[in-house]
C-alpha positions as semicolon CSV with decimal commas, in nm:
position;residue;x (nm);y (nm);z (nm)
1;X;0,127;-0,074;-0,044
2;X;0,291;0,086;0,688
3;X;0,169;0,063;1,575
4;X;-0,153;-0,069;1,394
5;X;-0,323;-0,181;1,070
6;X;-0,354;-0,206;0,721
7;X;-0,220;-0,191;0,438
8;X;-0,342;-0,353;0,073
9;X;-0,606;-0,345;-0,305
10;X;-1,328;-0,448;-1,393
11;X;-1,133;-0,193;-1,648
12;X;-0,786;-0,095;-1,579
13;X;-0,726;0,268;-1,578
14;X;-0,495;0,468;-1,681
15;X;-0,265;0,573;-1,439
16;X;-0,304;0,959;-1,302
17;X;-0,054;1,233;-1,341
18;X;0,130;1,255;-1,055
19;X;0,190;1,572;-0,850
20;X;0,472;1,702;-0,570
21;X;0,375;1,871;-0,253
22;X;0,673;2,075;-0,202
23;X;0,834;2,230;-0,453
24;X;0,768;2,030;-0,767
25;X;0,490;2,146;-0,986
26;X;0,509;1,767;-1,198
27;X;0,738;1,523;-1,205
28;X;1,012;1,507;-0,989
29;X;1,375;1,583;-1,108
30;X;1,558;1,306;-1,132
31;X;1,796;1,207;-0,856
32;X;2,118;1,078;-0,874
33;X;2,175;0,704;-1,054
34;X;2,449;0,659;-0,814
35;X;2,412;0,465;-0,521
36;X;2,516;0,713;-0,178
37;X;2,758;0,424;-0,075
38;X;2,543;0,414;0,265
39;X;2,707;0,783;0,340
40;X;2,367;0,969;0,265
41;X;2,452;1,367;0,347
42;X;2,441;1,454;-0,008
43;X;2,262;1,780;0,079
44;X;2,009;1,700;-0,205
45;X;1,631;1,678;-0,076
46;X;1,560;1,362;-0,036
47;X;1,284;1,256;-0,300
48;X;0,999;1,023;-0,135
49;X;0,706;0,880;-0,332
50;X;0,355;0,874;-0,158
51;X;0,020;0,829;-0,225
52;X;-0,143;1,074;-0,018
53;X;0,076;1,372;0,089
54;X;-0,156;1,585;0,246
55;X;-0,214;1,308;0,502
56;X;-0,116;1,515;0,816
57;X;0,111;1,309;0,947
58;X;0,347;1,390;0,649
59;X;0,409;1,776;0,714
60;X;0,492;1,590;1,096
61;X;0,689;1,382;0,973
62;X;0,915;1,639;0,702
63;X;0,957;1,857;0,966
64;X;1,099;1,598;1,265
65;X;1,308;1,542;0,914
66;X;1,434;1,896;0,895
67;X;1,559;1,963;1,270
68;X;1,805;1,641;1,184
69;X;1,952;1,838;0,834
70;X;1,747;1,643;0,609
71;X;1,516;1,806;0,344
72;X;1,247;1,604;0,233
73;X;1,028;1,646;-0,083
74;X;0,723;1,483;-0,099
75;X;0,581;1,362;-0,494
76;X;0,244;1,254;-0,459
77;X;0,114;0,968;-0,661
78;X;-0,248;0,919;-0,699
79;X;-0,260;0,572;-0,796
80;X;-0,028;0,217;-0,727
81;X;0,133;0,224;-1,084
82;X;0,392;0,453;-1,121
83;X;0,608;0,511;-0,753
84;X;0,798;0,188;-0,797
85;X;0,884;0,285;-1,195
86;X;0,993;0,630;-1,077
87;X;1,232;0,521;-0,789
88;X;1,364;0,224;-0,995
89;X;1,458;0,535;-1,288
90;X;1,565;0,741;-1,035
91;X;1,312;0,980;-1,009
92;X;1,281;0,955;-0,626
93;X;1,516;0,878;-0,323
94;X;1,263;0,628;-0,140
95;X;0,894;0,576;-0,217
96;X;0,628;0,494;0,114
97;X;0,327;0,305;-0,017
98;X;0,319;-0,021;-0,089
99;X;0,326;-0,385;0,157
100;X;0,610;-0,676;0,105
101;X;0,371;-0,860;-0,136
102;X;0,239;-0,578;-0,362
103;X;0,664;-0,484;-0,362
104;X;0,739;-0,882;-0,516
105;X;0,474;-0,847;-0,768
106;X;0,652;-0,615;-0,905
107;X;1,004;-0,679;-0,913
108;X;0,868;-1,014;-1,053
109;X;0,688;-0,854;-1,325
110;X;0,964;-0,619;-1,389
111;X;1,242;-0,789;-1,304
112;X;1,364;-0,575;-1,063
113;X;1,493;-0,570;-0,732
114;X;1,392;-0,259;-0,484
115;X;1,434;-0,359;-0,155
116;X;1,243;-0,255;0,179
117;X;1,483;-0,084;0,415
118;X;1,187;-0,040;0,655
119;X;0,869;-0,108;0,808
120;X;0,582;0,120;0,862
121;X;0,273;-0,055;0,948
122;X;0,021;-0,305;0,899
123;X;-0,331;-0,230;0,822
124;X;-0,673;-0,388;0,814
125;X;-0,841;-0,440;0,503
126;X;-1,207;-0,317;0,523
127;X;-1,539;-0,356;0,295
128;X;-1,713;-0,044;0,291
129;X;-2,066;0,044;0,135
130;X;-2,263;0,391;0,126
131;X;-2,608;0,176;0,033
132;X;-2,625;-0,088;0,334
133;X;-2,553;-0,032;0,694
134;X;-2,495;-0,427;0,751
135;X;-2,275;-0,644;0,575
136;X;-2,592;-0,907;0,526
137;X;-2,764;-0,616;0,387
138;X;-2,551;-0,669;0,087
139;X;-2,836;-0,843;-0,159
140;X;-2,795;-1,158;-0,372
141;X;-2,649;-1,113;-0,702
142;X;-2,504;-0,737;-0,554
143;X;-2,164;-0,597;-0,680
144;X;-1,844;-0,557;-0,503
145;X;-1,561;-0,381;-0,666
146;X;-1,199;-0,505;-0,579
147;X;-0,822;-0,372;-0,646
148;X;-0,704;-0,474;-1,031
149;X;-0,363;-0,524;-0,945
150;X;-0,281;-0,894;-0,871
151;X;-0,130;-0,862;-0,490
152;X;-0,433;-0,626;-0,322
153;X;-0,715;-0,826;-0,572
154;X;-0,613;-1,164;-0,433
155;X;-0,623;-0,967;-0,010
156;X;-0,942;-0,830;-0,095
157;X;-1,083;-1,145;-0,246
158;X;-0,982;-1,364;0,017
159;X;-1,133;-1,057;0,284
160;X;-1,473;-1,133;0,073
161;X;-1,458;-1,496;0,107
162;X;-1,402;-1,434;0,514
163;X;-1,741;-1,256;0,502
164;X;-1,914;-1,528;0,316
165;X;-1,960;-1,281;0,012
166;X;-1,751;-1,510;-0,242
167;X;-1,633;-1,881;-0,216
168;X;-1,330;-1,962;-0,334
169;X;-1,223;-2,285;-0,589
170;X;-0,843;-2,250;-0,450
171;X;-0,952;-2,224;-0,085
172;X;-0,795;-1,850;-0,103
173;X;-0,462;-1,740;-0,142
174;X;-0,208;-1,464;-0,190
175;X;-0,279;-1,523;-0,619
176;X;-0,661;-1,585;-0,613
177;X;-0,789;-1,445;-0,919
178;X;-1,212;-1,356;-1,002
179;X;-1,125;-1,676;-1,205
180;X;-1,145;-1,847;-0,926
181;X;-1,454;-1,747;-0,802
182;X;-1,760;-2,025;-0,718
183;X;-2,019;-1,869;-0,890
184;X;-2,288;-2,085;-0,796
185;X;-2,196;-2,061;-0,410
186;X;-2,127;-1,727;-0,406
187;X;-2,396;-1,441;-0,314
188;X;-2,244;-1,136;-0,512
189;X;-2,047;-1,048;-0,826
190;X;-1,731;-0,891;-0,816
191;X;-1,596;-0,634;-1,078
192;X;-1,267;-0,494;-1,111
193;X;-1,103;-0,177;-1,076
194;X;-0,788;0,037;-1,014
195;X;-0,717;0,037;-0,636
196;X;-0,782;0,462;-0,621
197;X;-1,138;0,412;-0,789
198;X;-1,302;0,161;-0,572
199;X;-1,433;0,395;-0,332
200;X;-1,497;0,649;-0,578
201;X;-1,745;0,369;-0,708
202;X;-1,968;0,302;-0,404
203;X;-2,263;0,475;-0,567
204;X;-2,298;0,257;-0,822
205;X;-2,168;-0,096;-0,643
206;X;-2,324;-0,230;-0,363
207;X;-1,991;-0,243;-0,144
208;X;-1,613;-0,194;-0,246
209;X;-1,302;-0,373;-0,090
210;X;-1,128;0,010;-0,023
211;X;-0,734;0,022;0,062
212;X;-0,695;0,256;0,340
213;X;-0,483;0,543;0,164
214;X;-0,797;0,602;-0,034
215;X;-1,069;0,588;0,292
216;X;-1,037;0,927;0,435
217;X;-1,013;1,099;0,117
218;X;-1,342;0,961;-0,016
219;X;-1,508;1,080;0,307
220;X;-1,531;0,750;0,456
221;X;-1,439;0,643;0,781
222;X;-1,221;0,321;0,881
223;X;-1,516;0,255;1,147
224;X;-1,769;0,212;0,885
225;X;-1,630;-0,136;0,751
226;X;-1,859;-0,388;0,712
227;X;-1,584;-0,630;0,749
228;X;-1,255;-0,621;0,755
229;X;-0,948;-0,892;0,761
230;X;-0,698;-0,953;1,038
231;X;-0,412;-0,747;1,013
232;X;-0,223;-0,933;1,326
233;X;-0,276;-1,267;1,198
234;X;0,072;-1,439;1,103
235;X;-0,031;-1,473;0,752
236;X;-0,043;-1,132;0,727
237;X;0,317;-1,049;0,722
238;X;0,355;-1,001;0,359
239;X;0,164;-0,720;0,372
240;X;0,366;-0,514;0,602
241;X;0,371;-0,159;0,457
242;X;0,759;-0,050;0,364
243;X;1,011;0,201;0,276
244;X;1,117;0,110;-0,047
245;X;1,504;0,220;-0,211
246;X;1,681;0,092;-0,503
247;X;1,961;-0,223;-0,399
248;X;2,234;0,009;-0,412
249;X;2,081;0,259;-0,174
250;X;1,943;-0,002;0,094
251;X;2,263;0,128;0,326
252;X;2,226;0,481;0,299
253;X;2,224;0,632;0,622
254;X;2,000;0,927;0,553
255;X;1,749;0,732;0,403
256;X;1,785;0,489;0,692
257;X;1,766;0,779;0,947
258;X;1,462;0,881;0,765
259;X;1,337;0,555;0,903
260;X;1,418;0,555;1,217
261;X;1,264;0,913;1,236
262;X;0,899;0,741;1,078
263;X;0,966;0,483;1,341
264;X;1,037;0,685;1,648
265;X;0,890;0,991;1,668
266;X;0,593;1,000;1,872
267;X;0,433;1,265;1,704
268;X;0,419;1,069;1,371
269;X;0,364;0,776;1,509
270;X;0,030;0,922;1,643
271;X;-0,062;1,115;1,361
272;X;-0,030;0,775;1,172
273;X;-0,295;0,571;1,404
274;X;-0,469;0,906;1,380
275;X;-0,506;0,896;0,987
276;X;-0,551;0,554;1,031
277;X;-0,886;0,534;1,227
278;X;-0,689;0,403;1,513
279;X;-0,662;0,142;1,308
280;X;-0,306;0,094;1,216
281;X;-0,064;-0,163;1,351
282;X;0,245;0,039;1,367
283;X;0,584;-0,201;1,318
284;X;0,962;-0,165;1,351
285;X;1,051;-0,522;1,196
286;X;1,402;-0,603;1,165
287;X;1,519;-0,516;0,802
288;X;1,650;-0,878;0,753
289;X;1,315;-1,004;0,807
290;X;1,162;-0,809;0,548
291;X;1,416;-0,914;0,338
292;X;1,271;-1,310;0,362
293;X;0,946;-1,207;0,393
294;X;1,046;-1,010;-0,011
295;X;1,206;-1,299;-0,114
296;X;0,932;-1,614;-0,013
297;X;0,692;-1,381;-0,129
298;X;0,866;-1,314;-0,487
299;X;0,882;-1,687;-0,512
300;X;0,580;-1,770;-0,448
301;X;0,534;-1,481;-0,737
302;X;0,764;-1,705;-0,976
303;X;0,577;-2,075;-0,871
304;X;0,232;-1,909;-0,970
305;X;0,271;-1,791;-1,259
306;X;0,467;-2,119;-1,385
């Protein structure tokens, strides 16, 4: 999956077409494979991956972009899988979606090794339900739909265990699994699904863990949670929300102007706690820290799956 909030995530899905906002009508055109050399200036739009483009805060945030020379295209994504596969072929510039931890699954899994050249913000993670006004509402035996994909699934199990919904045999942590569940001291079942469907599927579950790109578009609001995690807690850093750029590019200055513009302007910054239900922790950590927060997190990656 970034001042304040949130960030992270039974079938898996398959992943969505994916759409631009500006002037692509599919799939973006490749950029270049060569690494800027940290000169940027190319006069090439600059290719970002989202998930959620018409988000206000965007057309903001493109324009602040413009009056410093830079063109930015937006290619909306409607799902996790495919922005980090299209910037590692070179399909986009940057992509702005994902937190530190959801970032080292992946270059784990794909042995890769995209690197965050900024932060965004941190957001809660919140359990939402359209069928009980009260989180102790939620009956026995009652379904709650999670993420699928390994970092947001373990966040949103752990966020269930907090509210006494689940116990967990590993005491909780960033790999938990529904494998791990307690059955027999748990109160409800939990079922599995791609990260954009879980609030899509609140009419037939009794609550869904919902990350918070998908909230406002499913007509929900960030003050309905039943419960949601702590965002400022220290264990929370690997799921800082990032800018994302391959290795070679983690220098280049436009891209690392286009930072400092998410970071700095007031007006996105606003519209950003704005889309966020006031929600959003908003972050300018040092790059270096990221950095170690990517790497303990990818090992941690490596130890757990043996």
């Amino acid at each position: 999956m970034t001042v304040k909030k949130r960030g992270l995530l039974a079938a898996s899905l398959t992943a969505l077409a994916l759409a631009t906002t500006t002037a692509l009508a599919g799939c973006a055109a490749p950029a270049s494979d060569e690494g800027d050399g940290g000169q940027g200036g190319s006069g090439e739009p600059v290719k970002i991956g989202v998930v959620g483009a018409s988000d206000p805060y965007w057309e903001t945030f493109t324009a602040a972009a413009a009056e410093e020379g830079i063109e930015v295209e937006l290619v909306d994504f409607t799902d996790y899988n495919q922005p980090n596969p299209a910037l590692s072929e070179g399909e986009l510039d940057l992509n702005q979606f994902q937190h530190i931890q959801y970032l080292a699954d992946y270059n784990v899994s794909n042995d890769d090794d995209l690197v965050p050249i900024g932060s965004t913000a941190i957001y809660p993670l919140g359990v939402f339900s359209t069928k009980h006004e009260k989180l102790e509402d939620i009956p026995e035996g009652g379904t709650v739909a999670v993420p699928s994909d390994p970092s947001n699934r373990a966040r949103a199990l752990n966020v269930l265990q907090a509210a006494e919904l689940i116990e967990l045999s590993d005491g909780g942590t960033l790999f938990s699994t529904p494998d791990d569940i307690d059955a027999d001291a748990s109160k409800v079942e939990v079922t599995e699904m791609d990260a954009s469907f879980t609030a899509t599927s609140l009419a037939d579950v009794d609550a869904a863990v919902v990350n918070n790109d998908f909230v406002t578009d499913a007509g929900l609001k960030f003050s309905d949670a039943l419960y949601q995690d702590d965002p400022e807690d220290e264990g929370a850093k690997p799921f800082i929300n990032i800018f994302a750029a391959k290795a070679e590019d983690k220098d280049n200055e436009e891209y690392l102007k286009l930072v400092e513009i998410y970071q700095t302007n007031e007006e996105v910054q606003a519209g950003v706690f704005e889309n966020s239900g006031d929600s959003a922790i908003m972050l300018n950590t040092p790059v270096s820290e990221l950095e170690e927060i990517l790497a303990d997190s990818e090992e941690q990656v490596r130890e757990s799956r043996g």
